[in-house]
C-alpha positions as CSV (number, residue, x, y, z in Angstrom):
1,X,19.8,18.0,55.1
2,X,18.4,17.7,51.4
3,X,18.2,13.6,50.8
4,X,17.9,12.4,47.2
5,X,16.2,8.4,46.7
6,X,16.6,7.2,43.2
7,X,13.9,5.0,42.5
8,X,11.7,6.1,45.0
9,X,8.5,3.9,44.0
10,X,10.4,0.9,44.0
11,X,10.1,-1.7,47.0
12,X,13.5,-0.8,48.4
13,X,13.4,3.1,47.1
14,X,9.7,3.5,48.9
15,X,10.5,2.5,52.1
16,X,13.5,4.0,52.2
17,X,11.6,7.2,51.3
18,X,8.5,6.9,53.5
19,X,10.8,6.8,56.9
20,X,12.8,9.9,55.9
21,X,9.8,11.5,55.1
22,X,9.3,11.7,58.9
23,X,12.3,12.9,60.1
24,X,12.6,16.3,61.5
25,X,15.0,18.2,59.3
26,X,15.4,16.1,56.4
27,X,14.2,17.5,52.5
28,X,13.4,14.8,50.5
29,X,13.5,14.6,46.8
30,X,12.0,11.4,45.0
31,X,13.1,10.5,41.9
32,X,10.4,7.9,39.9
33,X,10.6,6.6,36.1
34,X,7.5,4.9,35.1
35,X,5.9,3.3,38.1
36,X,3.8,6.7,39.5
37,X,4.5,8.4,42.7
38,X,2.5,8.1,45.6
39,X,1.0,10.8,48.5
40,X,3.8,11.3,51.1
41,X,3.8,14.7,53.2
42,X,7.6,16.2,53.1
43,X,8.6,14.5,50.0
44,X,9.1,16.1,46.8
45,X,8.3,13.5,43.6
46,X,10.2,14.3,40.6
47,X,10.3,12.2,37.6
48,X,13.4,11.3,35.6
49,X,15.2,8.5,33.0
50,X,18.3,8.0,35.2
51,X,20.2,6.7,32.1
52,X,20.1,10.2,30.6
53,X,22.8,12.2,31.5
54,X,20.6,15.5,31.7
55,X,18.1,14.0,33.6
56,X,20.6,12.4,36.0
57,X,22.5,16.1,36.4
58,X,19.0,18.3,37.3
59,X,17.9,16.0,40.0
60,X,21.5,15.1,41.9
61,X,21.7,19.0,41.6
62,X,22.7,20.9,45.4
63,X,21.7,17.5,47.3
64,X,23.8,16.6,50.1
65,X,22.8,12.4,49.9
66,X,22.1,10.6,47.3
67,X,20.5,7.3,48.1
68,X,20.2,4.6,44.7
69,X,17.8,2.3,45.5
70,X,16.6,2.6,41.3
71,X,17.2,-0.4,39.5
72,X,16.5,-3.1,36.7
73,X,15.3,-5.8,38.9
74,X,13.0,-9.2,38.0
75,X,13.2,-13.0,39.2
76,X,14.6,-15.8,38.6
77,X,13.2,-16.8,35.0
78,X,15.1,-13.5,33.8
79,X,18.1,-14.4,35.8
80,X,18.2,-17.3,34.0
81,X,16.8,-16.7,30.2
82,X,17.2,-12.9,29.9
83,X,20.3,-12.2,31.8
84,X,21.1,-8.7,29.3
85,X,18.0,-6.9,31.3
86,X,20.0,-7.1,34.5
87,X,23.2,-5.4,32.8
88,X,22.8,-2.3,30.4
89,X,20.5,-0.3,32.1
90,X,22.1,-0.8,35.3
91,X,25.9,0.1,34.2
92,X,24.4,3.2,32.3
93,X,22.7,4.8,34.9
94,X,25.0,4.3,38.0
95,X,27.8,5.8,35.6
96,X,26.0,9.0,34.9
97,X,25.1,9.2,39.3
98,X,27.9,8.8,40.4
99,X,29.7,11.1,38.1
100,X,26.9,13.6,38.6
101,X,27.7,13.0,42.7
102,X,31.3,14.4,41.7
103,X,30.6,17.1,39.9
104,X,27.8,18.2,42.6
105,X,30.1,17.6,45.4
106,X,27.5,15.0,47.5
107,X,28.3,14.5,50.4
108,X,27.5,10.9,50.8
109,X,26.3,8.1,47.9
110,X,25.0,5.0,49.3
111,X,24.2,2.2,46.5
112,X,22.5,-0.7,47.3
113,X,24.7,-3.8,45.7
114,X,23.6,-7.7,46.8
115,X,25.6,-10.8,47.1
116,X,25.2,-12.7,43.9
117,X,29.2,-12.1,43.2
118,X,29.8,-14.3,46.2
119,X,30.9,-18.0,45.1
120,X,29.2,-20.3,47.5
121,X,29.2,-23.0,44.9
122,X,33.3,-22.2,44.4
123,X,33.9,-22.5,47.7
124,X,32.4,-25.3,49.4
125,X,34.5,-25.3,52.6
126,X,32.8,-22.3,53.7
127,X,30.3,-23.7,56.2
128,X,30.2,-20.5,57.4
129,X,28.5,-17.2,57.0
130,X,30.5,-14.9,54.6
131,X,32.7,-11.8,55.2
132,X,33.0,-8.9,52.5
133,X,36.5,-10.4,51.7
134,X,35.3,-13.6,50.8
135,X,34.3,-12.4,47.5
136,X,37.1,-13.7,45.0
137,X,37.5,-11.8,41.6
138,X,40.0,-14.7,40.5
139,X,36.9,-17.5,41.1
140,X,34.2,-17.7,38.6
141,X,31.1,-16.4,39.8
142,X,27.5,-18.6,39.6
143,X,27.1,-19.0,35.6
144,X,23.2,-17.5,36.3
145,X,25.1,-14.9,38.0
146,X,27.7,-13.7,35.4
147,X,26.1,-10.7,34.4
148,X,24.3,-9.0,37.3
149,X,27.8,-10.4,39.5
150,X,30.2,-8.5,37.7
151,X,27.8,-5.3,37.0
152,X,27.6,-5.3,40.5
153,X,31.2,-5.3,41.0
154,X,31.3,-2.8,39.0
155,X,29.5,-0.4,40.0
156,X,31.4,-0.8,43.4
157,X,34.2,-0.3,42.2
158,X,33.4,2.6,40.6
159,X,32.2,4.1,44.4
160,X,35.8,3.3,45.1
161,X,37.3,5.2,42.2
162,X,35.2,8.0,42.9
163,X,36.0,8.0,46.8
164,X,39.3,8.6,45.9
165,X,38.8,11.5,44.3
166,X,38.1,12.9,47.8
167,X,34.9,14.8,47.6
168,X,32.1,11.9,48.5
169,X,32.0,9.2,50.6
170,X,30.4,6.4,49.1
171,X,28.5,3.4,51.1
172,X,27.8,-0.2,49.1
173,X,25.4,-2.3,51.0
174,X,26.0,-6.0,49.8
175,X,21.9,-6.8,51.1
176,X,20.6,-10.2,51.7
177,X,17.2,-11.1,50.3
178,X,14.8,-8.4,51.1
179,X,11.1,-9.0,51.4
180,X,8.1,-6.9,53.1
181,X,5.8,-4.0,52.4
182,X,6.0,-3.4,48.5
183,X,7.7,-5.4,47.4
184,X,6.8,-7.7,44.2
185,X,4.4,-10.2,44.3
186,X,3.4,-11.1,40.9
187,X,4.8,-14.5,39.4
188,X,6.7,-13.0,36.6
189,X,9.1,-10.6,38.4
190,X,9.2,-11.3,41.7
191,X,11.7,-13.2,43.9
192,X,11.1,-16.4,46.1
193,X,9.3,-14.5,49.1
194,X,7.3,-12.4,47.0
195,X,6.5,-15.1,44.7
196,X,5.9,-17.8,47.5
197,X,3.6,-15.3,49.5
198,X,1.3,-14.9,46.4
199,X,0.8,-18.4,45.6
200,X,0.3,-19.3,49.7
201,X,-2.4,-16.7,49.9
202,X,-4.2,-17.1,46.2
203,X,-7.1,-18.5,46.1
204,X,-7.3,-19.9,42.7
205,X,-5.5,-23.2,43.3
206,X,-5.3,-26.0,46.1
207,X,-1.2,-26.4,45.2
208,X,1.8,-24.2,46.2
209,X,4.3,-24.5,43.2
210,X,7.9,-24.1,43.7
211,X,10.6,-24.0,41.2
212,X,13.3,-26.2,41.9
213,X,13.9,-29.0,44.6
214,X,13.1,-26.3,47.4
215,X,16.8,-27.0,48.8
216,X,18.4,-23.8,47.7
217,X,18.7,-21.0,50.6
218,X,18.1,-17.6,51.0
219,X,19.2,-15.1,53.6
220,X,16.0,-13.3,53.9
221,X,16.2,-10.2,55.7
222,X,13.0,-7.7,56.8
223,X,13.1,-4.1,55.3
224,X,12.8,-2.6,58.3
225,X,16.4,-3.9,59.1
226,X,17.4,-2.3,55.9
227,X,16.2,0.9,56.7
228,X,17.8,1.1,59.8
229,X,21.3,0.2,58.0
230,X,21.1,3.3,55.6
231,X,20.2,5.6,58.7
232,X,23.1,4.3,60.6
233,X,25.2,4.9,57.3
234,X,23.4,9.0,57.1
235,X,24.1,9.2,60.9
236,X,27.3,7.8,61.1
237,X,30.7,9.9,61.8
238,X,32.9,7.1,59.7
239,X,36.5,8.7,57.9
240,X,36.3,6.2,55.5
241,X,35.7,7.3,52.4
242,X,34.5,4.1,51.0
243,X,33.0,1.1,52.8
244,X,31.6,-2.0,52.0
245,X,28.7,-4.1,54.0
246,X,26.9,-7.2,54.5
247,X,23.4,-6.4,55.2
248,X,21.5,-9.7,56.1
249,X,20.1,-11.8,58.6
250,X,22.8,-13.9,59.1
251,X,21.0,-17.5,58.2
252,X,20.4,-19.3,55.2
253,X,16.9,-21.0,54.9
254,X,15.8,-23.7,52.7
255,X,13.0,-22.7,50.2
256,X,11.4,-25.8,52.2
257,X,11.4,-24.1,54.7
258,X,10.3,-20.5,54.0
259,X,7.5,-22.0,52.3
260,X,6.4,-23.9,55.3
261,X,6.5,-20.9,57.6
262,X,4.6,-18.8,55.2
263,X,1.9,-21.4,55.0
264,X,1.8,-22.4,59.0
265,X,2.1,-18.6,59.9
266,X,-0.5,-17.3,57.3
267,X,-2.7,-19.8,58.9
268,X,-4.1,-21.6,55.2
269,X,-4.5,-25.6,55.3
270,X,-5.5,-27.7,53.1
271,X,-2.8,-26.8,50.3
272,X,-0.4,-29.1,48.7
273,X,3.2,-28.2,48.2
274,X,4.6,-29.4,44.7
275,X,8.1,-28.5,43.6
276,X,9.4,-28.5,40.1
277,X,12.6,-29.2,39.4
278,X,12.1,-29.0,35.5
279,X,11.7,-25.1,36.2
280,X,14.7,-22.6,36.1
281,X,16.2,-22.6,39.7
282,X,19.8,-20.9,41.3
283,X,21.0,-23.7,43.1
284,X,23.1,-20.7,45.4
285,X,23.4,-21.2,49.3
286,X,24.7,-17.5,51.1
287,X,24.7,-16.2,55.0
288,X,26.3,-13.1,55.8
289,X,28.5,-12.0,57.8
290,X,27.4,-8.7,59.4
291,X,30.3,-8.0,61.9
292,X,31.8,-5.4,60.0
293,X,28.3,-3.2,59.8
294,X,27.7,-4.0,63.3
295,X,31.3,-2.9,64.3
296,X,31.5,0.0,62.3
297,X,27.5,1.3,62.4
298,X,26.3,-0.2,65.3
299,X,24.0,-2.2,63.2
300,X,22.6,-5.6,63.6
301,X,19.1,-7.1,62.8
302,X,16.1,-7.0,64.7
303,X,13.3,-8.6,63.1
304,X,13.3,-12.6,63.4
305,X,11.9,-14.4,60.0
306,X,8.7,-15.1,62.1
307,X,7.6,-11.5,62.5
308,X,8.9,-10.7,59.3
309,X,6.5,-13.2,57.5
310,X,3.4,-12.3,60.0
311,X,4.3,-8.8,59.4
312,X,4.4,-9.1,55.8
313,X,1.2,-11.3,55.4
314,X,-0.7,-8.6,57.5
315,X,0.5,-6.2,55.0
316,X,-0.4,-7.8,51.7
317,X,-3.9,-9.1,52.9
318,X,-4.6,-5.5,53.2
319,X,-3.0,-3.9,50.6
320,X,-4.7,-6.5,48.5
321,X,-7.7,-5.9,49.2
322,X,-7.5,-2.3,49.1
323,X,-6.2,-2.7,45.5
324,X,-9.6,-5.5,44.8
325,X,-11.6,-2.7,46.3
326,X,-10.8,-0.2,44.3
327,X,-10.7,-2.1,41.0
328,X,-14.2,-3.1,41.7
């Protein structure tokens, strides 16, 4: 089974490509733009521009599944003052793959799409986790979201028009917020976890900042659980040739909250939490539904926030100082 993963050094992309690197049977080819590849036994590292047709064309070339995990991704302070970034590239690029996936006769494309088209803010009578058909295109979608809502959109329906054309079946995972192992932790481009993890753990200030009023929620969801959803989606026997899924925990949280978990479980005292509400914030709230992945894939999460958070701190302490090691 040859396996494709576009963006393959990105947080999603890598450890999507380090657990097929040890399955029995499975060729992997890893695509990777400007952020450098890294040492993985069975995995081939190939560099490409994936909004260039040719480039797109010699790497989806005799694969049987393409995985896109590559994308133009940053935080919140793009979402909110450079919403173009989130757009152009993105539309280009997943164009040009999943034409490519036609014209190579791929066997399976599975896309990783998120759930900033849903309108929690449009619809505040639902108390209740969302369903994939919740998602209304005749409802405006959050003004922070406009952009990277409807490229989203898109782009799925694009995996819809192509799945009728009856050679690939195409899999859009509408994902929760994702956080572990490599993902961003830096303040300009990284999400809420990322972010909140960095600023817990640093030891160059007494106060955790937050942006906002820390009562906006997340479904955070550990990237294990991920993983496991794109090998049930490899591994699964399913006539349809295109399908849609929620990928997420099933709970909102409260930044409140996530921040006091990350600071009780990482075990630090003595810091202050401030939050500023003069900083750009998306005042969203989402929970998924996952009934339809778990009906259809057999999937449903294991990992509870708790040992997500320990299991991520345990990570980045290392990592960390593996990286202040080797700078030294």
């Amino acid at each position: 089974m040859k396996v494709l993963v576009l963006g393959a050094t990105g947080f999603i992309g890598r450890n999507v490509t380090e657990f097929l690197s040890k399955i029995k049977g499975c060729r992997v080819t890893a695509v990777y733009n400007k952020k450098p590849p890294f040492l993985l036994d069975n995995v081939d590292f190939v560099q490409a521009d994936l909004t260039i047709a040719g480039d797109v064309e010699r790497v989806v070339k005799s694969q049987d599944i393409v995985i896109q995990a590559a994308a133009k991704t940053t935080g919140v302070k793009d979402v909110i003052e450079r919403p173009y970034v989130h757009v152009t590239d993105n539309a280009v690029m997943n164009s040009f793959i999943l034409k490519s996936c036609y014209d190579n006769y791929v066997k399976k494309f599975i896309f990783f799409s998120c759930t900033v088209m849903y309108q929690s803010e449009s619809q505040p009578f639902l108390e209740r986790p969302v369903v994939e058909s919740d998602f209304d295109p005749s409802l405006e979608i959050y003004p922070g979201y406009f952009g990277v809502g409807w490229t989203k959109v898109y782009i799925e329906k694009m995996c819809e028009f192509f799945s009728r054309l009856g050679r690939t079946k195409h899999y859009a995972i509408r994902h929760s917020n994702i956080y572990g192992p490599h993902d961003k932790y830096d303040l300009e481009s990284s999400h809420v976890f990322g972010a909140t993890v960095n600023k817990v753990l640093s030891k160059d200030s007494d106060i955790v900042a937050m942006w906002g009023d820390g009562s906006e929620k997340r479904d955070l969801l550990y990237i294990s659980d991920l993983v496991s959803a794109v090998e049930k989606i490899i591994t699964t026997n399913d006539k349809s040739p295109f399908s849609l899924f929620n990928i997420g925990s099933g709970k909102a949280v409260s930044v409140k909250e996530i921040v006091n978990k990350i600071l009780d479980i990482s075990g630090v005292n003595g810091k202050r939490i401030v939050f500023e509400q003069s900083k750009p914030t998306v005042k969203t709230s989402v929970a998924l539904d996952c009934s339809k992945a778990k009906q259809v894939l057999g999937w449903h999460p294991k990992v509870s926030l708790e040992a997500g958070i320990k299991k991520t701190i345990l990570w980045y302490m290392s990592d960390h100082a593996q990286s202040v090691s080797k700078s030294a």
